[in-house]
Residue, then its C-alpha position, 0 to 999 in steps of 0.5 A: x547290856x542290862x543297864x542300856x536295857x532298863x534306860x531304854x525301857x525306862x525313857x520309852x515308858x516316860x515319853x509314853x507318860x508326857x506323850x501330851x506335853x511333848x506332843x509325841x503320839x504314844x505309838x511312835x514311843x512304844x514301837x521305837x522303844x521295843x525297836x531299839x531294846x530287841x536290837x541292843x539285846x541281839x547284837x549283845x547276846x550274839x546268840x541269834x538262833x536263841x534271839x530268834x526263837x525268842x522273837x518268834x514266840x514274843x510274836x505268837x503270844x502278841x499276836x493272841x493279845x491283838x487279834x482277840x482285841x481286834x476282834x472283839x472290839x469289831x463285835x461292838x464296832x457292828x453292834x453299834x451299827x445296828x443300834x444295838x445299844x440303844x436296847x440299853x441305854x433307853x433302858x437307864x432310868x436315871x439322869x445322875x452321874x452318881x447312880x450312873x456311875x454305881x450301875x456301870x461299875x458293878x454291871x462292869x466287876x460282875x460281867x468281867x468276871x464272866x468274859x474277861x477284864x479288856x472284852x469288858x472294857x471294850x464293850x462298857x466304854x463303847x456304852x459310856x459313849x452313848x450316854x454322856x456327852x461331856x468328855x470330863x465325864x466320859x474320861x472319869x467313867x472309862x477310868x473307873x471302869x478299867x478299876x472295876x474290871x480289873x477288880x472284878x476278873x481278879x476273883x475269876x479264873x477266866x477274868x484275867x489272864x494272870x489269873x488264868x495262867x495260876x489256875x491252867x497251871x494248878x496254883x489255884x482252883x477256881x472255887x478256891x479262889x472265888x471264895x479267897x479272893x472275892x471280898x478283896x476284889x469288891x474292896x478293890x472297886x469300893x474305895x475309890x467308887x465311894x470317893x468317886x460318888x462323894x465328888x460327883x453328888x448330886x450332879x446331873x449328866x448331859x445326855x450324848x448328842x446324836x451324830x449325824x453319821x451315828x444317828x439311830x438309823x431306823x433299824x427293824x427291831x428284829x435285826x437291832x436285838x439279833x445283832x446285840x444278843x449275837x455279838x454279846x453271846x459269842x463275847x460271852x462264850x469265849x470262855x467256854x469255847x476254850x474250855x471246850x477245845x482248849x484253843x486260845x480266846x482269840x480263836x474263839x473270837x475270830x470264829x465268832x467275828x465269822x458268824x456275826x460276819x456271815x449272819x449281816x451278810x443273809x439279813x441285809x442281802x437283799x438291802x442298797x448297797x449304800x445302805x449295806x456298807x455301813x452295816x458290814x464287818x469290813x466297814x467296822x474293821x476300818x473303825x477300829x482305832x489301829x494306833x491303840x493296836x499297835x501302841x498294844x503290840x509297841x509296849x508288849x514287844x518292850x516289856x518282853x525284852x525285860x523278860x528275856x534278858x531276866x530282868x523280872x526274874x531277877x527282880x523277883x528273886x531280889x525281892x525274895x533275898x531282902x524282903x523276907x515277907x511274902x505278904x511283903x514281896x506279893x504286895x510289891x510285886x502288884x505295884x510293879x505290875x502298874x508299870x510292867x505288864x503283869x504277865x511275865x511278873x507272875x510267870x517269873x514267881x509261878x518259876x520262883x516258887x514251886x507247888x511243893x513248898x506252896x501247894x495249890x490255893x495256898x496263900x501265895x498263889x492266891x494273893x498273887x492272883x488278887x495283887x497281879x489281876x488290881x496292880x495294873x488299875x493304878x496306871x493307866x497302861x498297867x493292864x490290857x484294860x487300862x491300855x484299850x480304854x485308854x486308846x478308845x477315850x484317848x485317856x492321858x497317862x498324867x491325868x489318870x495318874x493324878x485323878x485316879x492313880x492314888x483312889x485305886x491306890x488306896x483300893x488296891x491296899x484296902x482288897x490286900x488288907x482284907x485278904x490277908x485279915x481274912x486269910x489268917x482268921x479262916x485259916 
């Protein structure tokens, strides 16, 4: 079961990767690959109940992920339609590709930090599309941004989930890790932005045209400004309404998904209804890109299975047996988080280690928060963010590897370098 288990995954996730030359959409790869993998691991466990109950709680978990990404990219979807980008773009001064490149990628490590790397995403690739017109520069900008913003929710307990989980379950403290892990998450983003920058020169961008369907649509200021300081303001509060209430992000969303809803519904109320319907939430959810979702839910159904059956624990307990090194086994484990998504990797070490052979803010947990929340930058679906930015700009796995896979290489082992060299000289 185990072998035919590891094919499977391994031929979905190549076909996921050609999806351009073979010509088949990427969903159709996900779903069809977690449909025969949960297959082969029922009819192989026998035990159905335990199955099922596995199933169930793959689903709930799943489910967070989408309907979170669902609605926060239904956020930006009805901040669009209210021209509230416009507050922004005409704001940005510049008409080069370099200086641009450096606002963006800092305004995204710094604001990741406060939401969290995919709500990030979302909203800086949706800003991305309202100012440059080429699709070379549009592609090269998402990548980037997928770089920073998993550099920068590394160092923030509410960045990243993984880094989330480390911190709910006391492997780390917040202050601790913003201190440890803060230099390493700016190297991070450095590297591959400075080789970036040295590529792009002195070019100048071509400013996006305007569609006639998405043209600015006149919208009095008052509704514009009290439609982006609403949606940015109920992204940025996620975190604190699970602070508060201890439910998870998606919650949050979805109950600011009904204000935004309940408050277009009193300022166009007494508008056409030709002139209301595009500036509704219903008409927004029909925007959204559905085969992003569900190639989501295709891939997180898949690489569950890797870790019902134990795969991943058994990885990581290979790894703890012949590699010794913890700086070593964190490292790789990073590197395997590129391929397989990052959460049941730290999961399955949260279990391996215990907090009294490694208490919490020790070197491991630390170092697994910076190498588990960056691994993911180097392929494009190795993180929530890779995979949304992905779907919103149809990024191909093959270009992103090649053009952008080595430069976040190179920055994932440089934030390592520097961590490890600060750990050992403060400690």
């Amino acid at each position: 079961m185990i072998a035919a288990i590891v094919i499977i995954f391994i031929v979905s996730y190549a076909a996921i990767a050609l999806e351009h030359p073979l010509k088949i959409n990427k969903s159709a790869s996900a779903l069809l690959g977690a449909g025969l993998l949960w297959t082969i691991y029922a009819i192989s466990a026998g035990d159905h109940s335990r199955v099922g109950h596995e199933l169930d709680e793959t689903v709930a978990s799943t489910a967070q992920i989408l309907f979170f990404l669902m609605g926060a990219m239904t956020i930006v979807e009805i901040i669009d339609a209210h021209d509230g980008f416009e507050v922004i773009t005409s704001r940005i001064r510049t008409n080069k590709l370099a200086p641009l490149m450096w606002l963006v990628c800092l305004v995204t490590f710094f604001l990741s930090a406060i939401l969290d790397n995919l709500t990030t995403t979302i909203v800086m690739v949706s800003l991305i599309k309202k100012l440059l017109d080429q699709q070379s520069d549009r592609l090269l900008f998402a990548s980037m941004i997928v770089v920073a913003a998993n550099a920068g929710g590394a160092w923030s307990p509410l960045g990243d989930v993984t880094t989330t989980m480390l911190w709910i379950g006391g492997q780390i403290s917040a202050v601790a890790v913003v201190k440890g892990v803060f230099l390493a998450s700016i190297a991070n983003m450095l590297v591959p932005l400075l080789v970036v920058n040295h590529q792009l020169g002195r070019r100048a961008f071509v400013p996006a045209t305007i569609d006639s369907e998405k043209a600015p649509s006149g919208r009095p200021p008052f509704e514009r400004n009290l439609m982006l300081g609403l949606g940015l303001g109920i992204l940025v509060l996620v975190p604190a309404f699970k602070g508060i209430t201890h439910l998870p992000p998606f919650m949050g969303i979805l109950f600011g998904v009904g204000i935004l809803w309940l408050a277009g519904e009193l300022i166009h109320r007494k508008k056409a209804p030709e002139v209301r319907e595009r500036l509704t939430v219903a008409h927004a959810l029909t925007r959204i890109d559905m085969s992003s979702i569900v190639f989501f839910l295709g891939i997180l159904l898949a690489v569950a299975t890797l870790e019902h059956t134990k795969v991943l624990a058994a990885l990581a307990a290979w790894l703890d047996q012949n590699v010794g090194r913890q700086e070593v086994i964190v490292i790789i484990l990073g590197l395997v988080s590129a391929i397989v998504d990052n959460v049941p990797l730290v999961a399955a070490s949260m279990g391996m280690y215990s907090l009294a052979q490694h208490p919490a803010d020790s070197f491991l947990w630390e170092f697994i928060a910076y190498c588990a929340g960056t691994g993911g930058s180097i392929l494009i679906i190795g993180s929530a963010a890779g995979v949304a930015a992905m779907g919103l700009e149809k990024i191909q796995f093959i270009w992103y590897m090649k053009r952008i896979g080595g430069l976040a290489l190179l920055g994932y082992f440089a934030g390592a370098a520097i961590y490890i060299v600060q750990y050992r000289l403060l400690h």
